[in-house]
N, C-alpha and C positions, 0 to 999 in steps of 0.2 A: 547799680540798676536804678528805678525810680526812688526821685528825693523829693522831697516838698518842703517850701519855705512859705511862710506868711509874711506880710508884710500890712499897713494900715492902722491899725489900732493906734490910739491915741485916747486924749482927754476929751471930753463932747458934754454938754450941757443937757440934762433931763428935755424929750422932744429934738434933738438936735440927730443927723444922720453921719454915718459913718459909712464907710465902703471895704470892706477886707477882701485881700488876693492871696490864692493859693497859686506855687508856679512851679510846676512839676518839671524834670527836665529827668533824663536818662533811658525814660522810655514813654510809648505814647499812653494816653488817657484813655484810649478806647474803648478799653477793657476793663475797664475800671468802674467801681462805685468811689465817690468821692466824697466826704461828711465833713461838717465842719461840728465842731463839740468846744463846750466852755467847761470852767473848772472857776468855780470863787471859792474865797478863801473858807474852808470850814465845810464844804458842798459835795459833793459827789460829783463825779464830773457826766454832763449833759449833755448830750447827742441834741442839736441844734436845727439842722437841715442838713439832707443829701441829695446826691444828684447820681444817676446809673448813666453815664456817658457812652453805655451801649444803647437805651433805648430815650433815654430823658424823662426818666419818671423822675419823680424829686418827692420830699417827705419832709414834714416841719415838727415839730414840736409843738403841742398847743400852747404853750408859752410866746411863743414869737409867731403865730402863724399869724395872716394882714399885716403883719411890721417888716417882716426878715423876706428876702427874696435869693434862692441861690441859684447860679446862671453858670456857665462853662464856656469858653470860645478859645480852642487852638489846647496849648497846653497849658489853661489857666482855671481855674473856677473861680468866682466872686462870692460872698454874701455881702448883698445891699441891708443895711440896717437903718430902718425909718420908725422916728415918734420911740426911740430912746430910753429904757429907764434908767433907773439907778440899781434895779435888780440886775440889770445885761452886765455888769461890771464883772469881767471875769479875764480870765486867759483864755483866747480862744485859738483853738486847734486845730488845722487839716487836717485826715486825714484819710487812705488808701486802701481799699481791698478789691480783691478779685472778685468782678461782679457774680462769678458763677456763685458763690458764697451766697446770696439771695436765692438760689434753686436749689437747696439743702431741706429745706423747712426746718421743722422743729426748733427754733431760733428764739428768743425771746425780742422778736422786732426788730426791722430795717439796722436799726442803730448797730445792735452787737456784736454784728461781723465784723466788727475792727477791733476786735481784742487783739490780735497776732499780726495787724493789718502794718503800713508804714506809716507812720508820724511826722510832722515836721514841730518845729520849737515852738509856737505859740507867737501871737501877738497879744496884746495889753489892750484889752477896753475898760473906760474907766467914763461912766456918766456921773458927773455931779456940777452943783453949780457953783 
C-alpha cells in the first residue's frame, strides 16, 4: 500500500538552506495527514511540521516556525528549511496517517497520530561549518 521515501538531506553551513522531499507512491495523498519529525542523537524524536492534504492546514513546532515551510504538490510533500542551525541536525522523517485520526480528539496534539502511522527511512541533516 502507501510507502514514503525521503530524499535531500545532506551537509549545510549554520544559515545555509536545505529542501527535503517525501515521495509517496502505492496510494494517493488525499487522505492523508503527512508530518515530517527529526530525531538527534540523545533527543526524543520531534514532530517538525505537518500538512492535512484533505484540507491544507499545516502546523510547525515553535522551534522551526518563520524557518521551515511544508508544501505538498501531486504525490510529494516538501519541507523548505531556511537560516539553518546546528540544533536542526538530526534524522529527519516522513511520515503518514489517516487524516480522520485528527477528528478523535483527546490526542495529546497534531503530531501524535503517527504512532501506528507509515514511516519512511529518514534523511541526514547535518549544519555545521
Amino acid at each position: 500500500q502507501l510507502q514514503l521515501v525521503e530524499s535531500g538531506g545532506g551537509l549545510v553551513q549554520p544559515g545555509g538552506f536545505l529542501r527535503l522531499s517525501c515521495v509517496a507512491s502505492g496510494s494517493s495523498l488525499g487522505h492523508y495527514v503527512v508530518g515530517w519529525f527529526r530525531r538527534a542523537p540523545g533527543k526524543q524524536r520531534e514532530g517538525v511540521a505537518l500538512i492535512n492534504n484533505v484540507d491544507g492546514t499545516t502546523h510547525y513546532a515553535d522551534s522551526v516556525k518563520g524557518r521551515f515551510t511544508i508544501s505538498n504538490a501531486g504525490n510529494m510533500v516538501f519541507l523548505q528549511m531556511n537560516s539553518l542551525k546546528p540544533e536542526d541536525t538530526a534524522a529527519y522523517y516522513c511520515a503518514a496517517e489517516d487524516a480522520g485520526f485528527l477528528d478523535r480528539g483527546g490526542y495529546d496534539g497534531p503530531f501524535s497520530i503517527f504512532e501506528g502511522g507509515i514511516w519512511g527511512q529518514g534523511t541526514q541533516v547535518t549544519v555545521s561549518s
